[in-house]
C-alpha positions in Angstrom: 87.1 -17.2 22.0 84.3 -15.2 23.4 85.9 -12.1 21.4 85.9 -14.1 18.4 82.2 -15.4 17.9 81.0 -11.6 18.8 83.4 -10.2 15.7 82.1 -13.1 13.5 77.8 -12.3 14.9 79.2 -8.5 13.8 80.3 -9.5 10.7 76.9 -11.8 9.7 74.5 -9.1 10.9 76.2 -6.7 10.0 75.0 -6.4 6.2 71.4 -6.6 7.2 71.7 -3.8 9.4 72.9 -1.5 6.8 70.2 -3.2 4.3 67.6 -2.5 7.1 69.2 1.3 7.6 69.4 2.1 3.7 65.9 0.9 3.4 64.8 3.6 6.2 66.8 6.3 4.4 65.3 5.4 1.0 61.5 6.1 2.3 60.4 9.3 0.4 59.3 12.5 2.3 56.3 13.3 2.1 54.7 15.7 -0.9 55.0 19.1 -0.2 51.4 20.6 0.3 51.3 24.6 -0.7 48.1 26.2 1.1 46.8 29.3 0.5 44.1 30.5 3.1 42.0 33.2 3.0 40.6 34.9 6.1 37.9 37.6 5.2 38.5 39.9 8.9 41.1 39.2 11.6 39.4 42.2 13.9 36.9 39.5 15.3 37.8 37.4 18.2 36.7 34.2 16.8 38.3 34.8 13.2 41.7 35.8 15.7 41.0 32.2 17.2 39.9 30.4 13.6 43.3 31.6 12.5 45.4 30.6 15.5 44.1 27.0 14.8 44.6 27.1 11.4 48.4 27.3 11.8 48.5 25.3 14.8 46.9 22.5 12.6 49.1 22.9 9.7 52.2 23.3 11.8 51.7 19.7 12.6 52.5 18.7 9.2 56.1 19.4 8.1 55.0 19.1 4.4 52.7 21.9 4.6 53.7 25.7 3.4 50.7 27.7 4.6 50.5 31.4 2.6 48.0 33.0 5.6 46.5 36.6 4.2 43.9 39.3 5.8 41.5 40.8 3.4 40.7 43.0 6.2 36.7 43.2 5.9 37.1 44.0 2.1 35.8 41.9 -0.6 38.1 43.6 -3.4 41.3 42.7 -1.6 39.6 38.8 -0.9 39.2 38.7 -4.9 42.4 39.7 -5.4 43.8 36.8 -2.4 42.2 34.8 -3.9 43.4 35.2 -7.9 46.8 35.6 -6.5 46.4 31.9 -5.2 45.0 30.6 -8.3 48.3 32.3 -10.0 50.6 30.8 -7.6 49.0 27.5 -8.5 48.3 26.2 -4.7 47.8 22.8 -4.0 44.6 23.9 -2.0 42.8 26.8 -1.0 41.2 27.5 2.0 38.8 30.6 2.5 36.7 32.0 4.7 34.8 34.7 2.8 33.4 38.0 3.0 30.0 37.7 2.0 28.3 35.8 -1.2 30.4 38.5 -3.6 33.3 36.1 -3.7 31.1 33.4 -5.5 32.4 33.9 -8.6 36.5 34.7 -7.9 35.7 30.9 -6.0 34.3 29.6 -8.8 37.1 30.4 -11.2 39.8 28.9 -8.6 37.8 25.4 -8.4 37.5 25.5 -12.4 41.3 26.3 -12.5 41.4 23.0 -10.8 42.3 23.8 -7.1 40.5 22.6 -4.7 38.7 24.9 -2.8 37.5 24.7 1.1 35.0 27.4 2.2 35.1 27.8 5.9 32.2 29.2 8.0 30.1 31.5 5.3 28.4 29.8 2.5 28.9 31.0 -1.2 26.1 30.6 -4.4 26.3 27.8 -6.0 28.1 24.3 -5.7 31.3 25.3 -7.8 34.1 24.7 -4.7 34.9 21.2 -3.2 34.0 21.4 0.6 32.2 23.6 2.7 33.1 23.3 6.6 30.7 25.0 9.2 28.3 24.3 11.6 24.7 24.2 10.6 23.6 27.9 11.5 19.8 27.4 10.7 19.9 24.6 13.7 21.4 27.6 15.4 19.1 29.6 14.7 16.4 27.9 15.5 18.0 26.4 19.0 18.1 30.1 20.2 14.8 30.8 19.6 13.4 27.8 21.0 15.7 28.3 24.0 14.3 31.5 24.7 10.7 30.6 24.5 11.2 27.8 26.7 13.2 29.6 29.5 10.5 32.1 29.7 7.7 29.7 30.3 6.8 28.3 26.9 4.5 29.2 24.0 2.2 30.8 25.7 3.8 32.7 28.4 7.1 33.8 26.5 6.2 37.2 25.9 8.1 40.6 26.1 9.8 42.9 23.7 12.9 41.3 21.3 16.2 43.4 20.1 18.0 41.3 17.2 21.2 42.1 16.3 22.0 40.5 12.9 24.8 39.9 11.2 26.4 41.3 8.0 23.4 41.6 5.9 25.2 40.1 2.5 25.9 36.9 3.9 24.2 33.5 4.0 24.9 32.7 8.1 23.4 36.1 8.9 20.3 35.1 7.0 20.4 30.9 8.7 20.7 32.7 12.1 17.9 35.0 12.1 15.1 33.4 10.0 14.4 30.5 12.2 15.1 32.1 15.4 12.2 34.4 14.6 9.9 30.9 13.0 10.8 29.7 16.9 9.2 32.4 18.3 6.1 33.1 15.9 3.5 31.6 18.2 4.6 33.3 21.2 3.9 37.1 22.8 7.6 37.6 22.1 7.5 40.7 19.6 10.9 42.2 18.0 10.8 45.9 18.7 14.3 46.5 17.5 16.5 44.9 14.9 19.7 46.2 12.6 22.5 44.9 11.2 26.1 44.8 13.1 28.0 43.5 10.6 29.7 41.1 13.4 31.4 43.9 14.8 31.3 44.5 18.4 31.1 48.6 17.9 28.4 48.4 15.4 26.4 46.4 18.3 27.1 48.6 20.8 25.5 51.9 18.1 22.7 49.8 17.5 22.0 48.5 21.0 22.1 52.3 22.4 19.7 53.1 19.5 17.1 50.2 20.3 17.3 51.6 24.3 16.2 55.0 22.9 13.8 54.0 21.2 12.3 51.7 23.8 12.9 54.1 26.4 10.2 52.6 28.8 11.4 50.2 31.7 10.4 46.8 31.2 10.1 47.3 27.0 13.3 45.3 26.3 13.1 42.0 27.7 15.1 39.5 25.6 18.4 40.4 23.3 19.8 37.9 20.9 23.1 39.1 19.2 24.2 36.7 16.3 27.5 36.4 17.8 29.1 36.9 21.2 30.8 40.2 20.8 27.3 41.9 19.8 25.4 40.3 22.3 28.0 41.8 25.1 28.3 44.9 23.3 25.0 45.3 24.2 25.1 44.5 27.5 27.3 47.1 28.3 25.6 49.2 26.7 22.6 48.5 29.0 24.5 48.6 31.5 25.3 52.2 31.0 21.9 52.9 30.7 21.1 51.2 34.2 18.9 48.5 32.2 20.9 45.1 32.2 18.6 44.0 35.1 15.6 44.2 32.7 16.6 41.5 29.9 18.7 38.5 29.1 21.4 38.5 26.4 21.9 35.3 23.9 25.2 35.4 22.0 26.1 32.9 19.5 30.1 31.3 19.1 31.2 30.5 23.1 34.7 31.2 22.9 36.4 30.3 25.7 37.3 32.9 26.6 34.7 35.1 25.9 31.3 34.0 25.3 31.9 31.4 27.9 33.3 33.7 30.4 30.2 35.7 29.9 28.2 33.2 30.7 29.9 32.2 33.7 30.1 36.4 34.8 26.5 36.5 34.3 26.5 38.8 31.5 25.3 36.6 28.8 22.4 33.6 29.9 23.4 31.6 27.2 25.7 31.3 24.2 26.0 28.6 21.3 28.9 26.8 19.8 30.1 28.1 16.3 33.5 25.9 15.8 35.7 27.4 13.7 36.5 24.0 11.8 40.4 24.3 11.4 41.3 21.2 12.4 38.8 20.0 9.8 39.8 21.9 6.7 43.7 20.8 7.4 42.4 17.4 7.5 40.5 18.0 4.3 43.6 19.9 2.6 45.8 17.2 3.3 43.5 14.7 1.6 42.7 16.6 -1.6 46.6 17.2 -2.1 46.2 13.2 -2.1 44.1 13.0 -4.2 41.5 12.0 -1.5 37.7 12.6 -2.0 35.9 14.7 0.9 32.6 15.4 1.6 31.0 18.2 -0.1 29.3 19.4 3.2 31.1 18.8 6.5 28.7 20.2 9.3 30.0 20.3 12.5 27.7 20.3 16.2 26.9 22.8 18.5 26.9 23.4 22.2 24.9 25.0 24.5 25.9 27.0 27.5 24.2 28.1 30.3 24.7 28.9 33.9 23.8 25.5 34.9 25.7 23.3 32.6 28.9 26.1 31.4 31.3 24.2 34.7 29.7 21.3 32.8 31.2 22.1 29.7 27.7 22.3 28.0 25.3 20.9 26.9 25.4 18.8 23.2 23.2 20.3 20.3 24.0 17.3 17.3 23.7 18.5 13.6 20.6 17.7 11.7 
């Protein structure tokens, strides 16, 4: 009896199950999303780590076919990424460029109709869909005021400033050094040294030895602010090989964990600021133009200060403007 009713419950549910089941199978996959992304120089640290999350975000989402290329520091071979995408009709582009000379090769990819997500270094003009960065005029600015505060205020800060800039031909270069040196206008603070790196840790470490030459008296150096980590312990090192690290503090800009962090939690570096690299962002963003989704035009991301007294801490919170 028992073996009856359970072949007859079988037999009613039976054809709902298999409705249920067919409906399941019958759901679409989702739209394959073709990304092309841009990087302008894998040799940096934080570019190594922007591209590590870049995949590790996309490879979250089965839909997504990321095309990853390396211009390799050279503008010419970004251009030519870049026009390769547009030919390959992408469903998004993601770059983060060389300097302000890709303005137009961007512009002709977002009139082509793709939409186009700058990451880190600004471009001319409006003619992409979203720029993702952190604001590096609040950066900027941050550093300078940090300094002038840490050595008394307005009107004891005083001593003799090496800068070490970025690449010269693009915009964050520019936003990190012009208000660092507003911040420190009123003060005794004086820049006896400054030259461009390029973001490249042996460039830093040329200019660095040059600036110690050059202000070959003890004491003359007293504050170095490299525009990102890698210069700012470049030239540590080399003050160290001069016997001068004792003399001056070193600012770096980007805290990797791993390095800008860990320098300021060896003592090399007194303080280093936030730069995310915004990957988790731009996938976010891609995924929602392939939708057809609107995004912002301008996604600025925080920053974070790290010292010796808050790095165990995890820093300290610098919000964007």
């Amino acid at each position: 009896m028992h073996t009856r009713r359970f072949v007859l419950a079988a037999l009613v549910t039976a054809p709902f199950a298999l409705a249920a089941f067919a409906g399941e199978a019958q759901q679409p996959a989702a739209k394959a999303i073709t990304i092309g992304y841009s990087q302008c120089n894998r040799g940096e640290p934080w570019r190594e780590q922007m591209d590590k999350d870049i995949k590790a975000n996309a490879a979250k989402h089965s839909e997504i076919k990321l095309i990853a290329k390396d211009a390799q520091n050279e503008a010419l071979r970004q251009i030519g990424h870049v026009r390769e995408f547009v030919s390959q009709k992408v469903d998004v582009l993601i770059i983060s460029p060389k300097d302000t000379s890709l303005t137009p090769a961007i512009a002709d990819a977002f009139k082509a109709g793709i939409p186009v997500i700058i990451l880190d270094r600004k471009v001319e003009g409006d003619q992409y869909t979203c720029f993702i960065g952190a604001d590096n005029r609040v950066i900027g600015e941050q550093v300078g005021k940090w300094i002038v505060q840490t050595l008394g205020g307005n009107d004891k800060a005083e001593g003799g400033v090496v800068e070490l800039q970025g690449l010269s031909s693009t915009i964050a270069a520019k936003d990190r050094s012009e208000p660092f040196r507003e911040a420190i206008k009123d003060t005794k603070l004086k820049i006896v040294y400054d030259a461009d790196m390029e973001w490249l840790s042996d460039k830093a470490r040329e200019k660095m030895q040059a600036a110690l030459a050059r202000n070959a008296k003890k004491g003359s150096i007293k504050v170095v602010y490299g525009a990102n980590d890698p210069a700012a312990i470049a030239a540590y090192n080399a003050a160290k090989d001069a016997g001068r690290e004792k003399e001056m503090i070193f600012i770096g800009v980007d805290a990797l964990p791993h390095e800008g962090v860990q320098a300021v939690k060896s003592g090399m570096l007194a303080a280093t600021f936030e730069y995310p690299n915004g990957a988790a962002e731009a996938i976010d963003a891609a995924i929602k133009l392939s939708k057809g989704e609107k995004v912002e035009k301008t996604i600025t991301l925080g920053t974070r200060l790290f010292t010796k007294d808050n790095v165990e801490k995890g820093g300290e919170a610098i919000p964007a403007k």
